[in-house]
N, C-alpha and C positions, 0 to 999 in steps of 0.2 A: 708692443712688439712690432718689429718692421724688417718686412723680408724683401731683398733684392736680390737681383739677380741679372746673371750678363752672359752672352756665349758670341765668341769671333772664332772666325775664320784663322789659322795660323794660315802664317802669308809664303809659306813652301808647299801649301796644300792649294789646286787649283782649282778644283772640281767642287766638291763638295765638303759640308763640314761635317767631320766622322764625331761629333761632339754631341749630345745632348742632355736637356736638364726636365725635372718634375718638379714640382711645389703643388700640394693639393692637403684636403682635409681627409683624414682618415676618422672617420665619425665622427663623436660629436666635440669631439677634447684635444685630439692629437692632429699632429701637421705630420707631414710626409715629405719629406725633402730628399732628391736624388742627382745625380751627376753623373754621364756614361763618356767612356770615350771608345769608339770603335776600333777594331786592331787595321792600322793603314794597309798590311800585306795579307788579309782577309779580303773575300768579295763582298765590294758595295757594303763599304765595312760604315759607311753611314744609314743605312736600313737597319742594323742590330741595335744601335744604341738608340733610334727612334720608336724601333719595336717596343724596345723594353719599357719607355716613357709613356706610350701610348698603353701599354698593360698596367703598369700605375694606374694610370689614370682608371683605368676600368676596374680594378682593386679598389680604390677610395671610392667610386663610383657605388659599385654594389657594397661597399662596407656600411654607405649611408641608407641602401634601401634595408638590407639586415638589421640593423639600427631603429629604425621607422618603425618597422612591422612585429620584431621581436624587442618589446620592453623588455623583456628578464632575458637579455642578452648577457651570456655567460663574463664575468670579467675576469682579464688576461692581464697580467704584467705586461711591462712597456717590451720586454724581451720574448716575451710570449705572443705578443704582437708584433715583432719585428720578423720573429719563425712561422707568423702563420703567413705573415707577407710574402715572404723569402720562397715559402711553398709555392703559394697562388703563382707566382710569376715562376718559377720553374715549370708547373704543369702547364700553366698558360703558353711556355716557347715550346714543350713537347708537342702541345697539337697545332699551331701555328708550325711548327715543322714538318709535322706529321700532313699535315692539309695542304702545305705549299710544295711538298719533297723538296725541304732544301736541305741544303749540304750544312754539315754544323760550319766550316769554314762562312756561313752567312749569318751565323749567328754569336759571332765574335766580340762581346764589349765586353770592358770594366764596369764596375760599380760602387757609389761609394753611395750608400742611403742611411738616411738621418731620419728619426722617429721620436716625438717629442710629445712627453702629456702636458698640456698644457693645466691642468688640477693641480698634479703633484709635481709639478715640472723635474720629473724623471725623464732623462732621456739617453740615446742609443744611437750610434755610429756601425756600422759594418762593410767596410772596405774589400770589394773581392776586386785583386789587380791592382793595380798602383794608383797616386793621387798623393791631394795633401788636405790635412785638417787643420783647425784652429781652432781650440773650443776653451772659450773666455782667456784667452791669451797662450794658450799650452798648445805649441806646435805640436803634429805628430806629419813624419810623410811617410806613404810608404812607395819602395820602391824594389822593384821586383828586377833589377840589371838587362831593364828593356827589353824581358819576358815577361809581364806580365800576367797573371791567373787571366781566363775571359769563363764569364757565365757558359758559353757554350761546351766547355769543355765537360761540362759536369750533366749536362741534361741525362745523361743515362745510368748514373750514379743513385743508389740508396739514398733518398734526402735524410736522415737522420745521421748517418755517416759523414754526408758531404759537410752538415752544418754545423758539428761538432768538431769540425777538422777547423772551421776556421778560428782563426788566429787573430787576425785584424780587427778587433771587438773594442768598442768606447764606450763606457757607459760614463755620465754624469748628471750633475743636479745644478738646476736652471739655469737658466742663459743670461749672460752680459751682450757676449760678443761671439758667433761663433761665422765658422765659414768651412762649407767644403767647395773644393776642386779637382777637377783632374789636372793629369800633370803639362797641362801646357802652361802652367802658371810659374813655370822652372823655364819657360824657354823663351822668353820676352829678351830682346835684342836689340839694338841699337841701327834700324833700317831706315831711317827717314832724319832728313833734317833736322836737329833740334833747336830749340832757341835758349834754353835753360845749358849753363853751364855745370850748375851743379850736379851731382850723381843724387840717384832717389833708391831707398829698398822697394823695390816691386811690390812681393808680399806684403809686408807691413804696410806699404801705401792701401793695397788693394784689399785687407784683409782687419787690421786696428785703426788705420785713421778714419776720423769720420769729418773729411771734407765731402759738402756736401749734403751728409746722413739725410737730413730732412726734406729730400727730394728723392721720388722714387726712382729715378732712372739714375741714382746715387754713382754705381757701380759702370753705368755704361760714360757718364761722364766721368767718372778717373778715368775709365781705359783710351778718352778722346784729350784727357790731359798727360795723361804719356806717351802718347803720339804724339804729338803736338807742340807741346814744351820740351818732352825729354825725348825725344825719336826712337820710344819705345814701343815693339808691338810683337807679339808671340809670332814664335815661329813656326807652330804646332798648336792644335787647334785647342780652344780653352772655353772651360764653360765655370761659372760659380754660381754659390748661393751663399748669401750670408744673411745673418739673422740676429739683429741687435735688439736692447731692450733697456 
């Protein structure tokens, strides 16, 4: 199994990139894969979607010391690990707000995270906000009419209510081919000189074909050959991960 991964700058965005990504181990079996994109007309709407990647990280972090210490560690479904994740990082942005007094307008991302056992190779998608999946060939996008759902809306919500409202749920069984993103993977444009006359599918380039595959920075060279050959480049800031096998 081979996980890459790539995040640019969209080229209307000047400052910073409201984008970001996780890939970590969630104990001893499962991977943890994530994609945030910050809301552009939120404050310092690149600090939410960094926040949240950095509280991952501290969730797989201590999942491995509970792991270590507790052998007769209780076992969860891959969805019952997706809900206790989904908790930890909700209480985790209450006191990180609670501590900083920030405004929920600073706490503004999407979410789209991926949870995989690598044992039973059962695994789980859950989409809060818009983005696009791919899992072994089966698009799904969702799109929310550029309102998007963001994590901060819910911080003061009952979590057993919040997470049974949602909607946007994947569950499947082992991996060929998959990929998530946020949505700037819909806004790749024709800004730069091309040398290639032909037309290319974006997605399907960046998401089934495997030029490349056996090089890890697989992902960052497509996106420097559709620049380059076809004077492709998002216009709005774009983060992936894909995970072939």
């Amino acid at each position: 199994m081979k996980i890459y991964s790539a995040i640019q700058i969209g080229d209307y965005h000047q400052n910073n990139c409201e984008d970001n990504l996780y890939i970590g181990e969630y104990g001893k079996n499962k991977i943890l894969c994530a994609v945030m994109d910050g809301c552009t007309t939120a404050l310092e709407s690149h600090f939410a979607s960094t926040l949240v990647g950095k509280i991952l990280k501290k969730i797989c972090v201590e999942k491995g010391y509970k792991e270590f210490i507790e052998q007769n560690d209780l076992q969860l479904n891959i969805e019952e690990n997706l809900k206790s994740i989904l908790r930890d990082l909700l209480n985790e942005l209450k006191i990180v707000k609670n501590q900083l007094m920030l405004d929920s307008k600073e706490l503004l991302t999407t979410l789209i995270i991926m949870l995989f056992d690598k044992n039973n190779e059962q695994g789980i998608i859950l989409a809060i906000g818009d983005g696009f999946v791919n899992v072994n060939g089966e698009i799904t996008e969702f799109e929310q009419d550029n309102k998007p759902d963001y994590l901060g809306f819910h911080l003061s919500e009952d979590f057993e209510k919040f997470y049974n409202s949602q909607k946007q749920k994947i569950e499947f069984n082992k991996i060929t081919d998959l990929s998530i993103s946020t949505d700037g993977i819909f806004t790749f444009e024709k800004l730069v000189p091309n040398k290639s006359k032909e037309e290319i599918n974006v997605i399907d380039f960046l998401t089934t074909e495997k030029t490349n595959w056996e090089k890890d920075e697989m992902l960052n060279l497509k996106l420097k050959i559709l620049e380059n050959e076809f004077g492709l480049k998002p216009t709005d800031d774009f983060s992936i991960i894909r995970i072939t096998k």
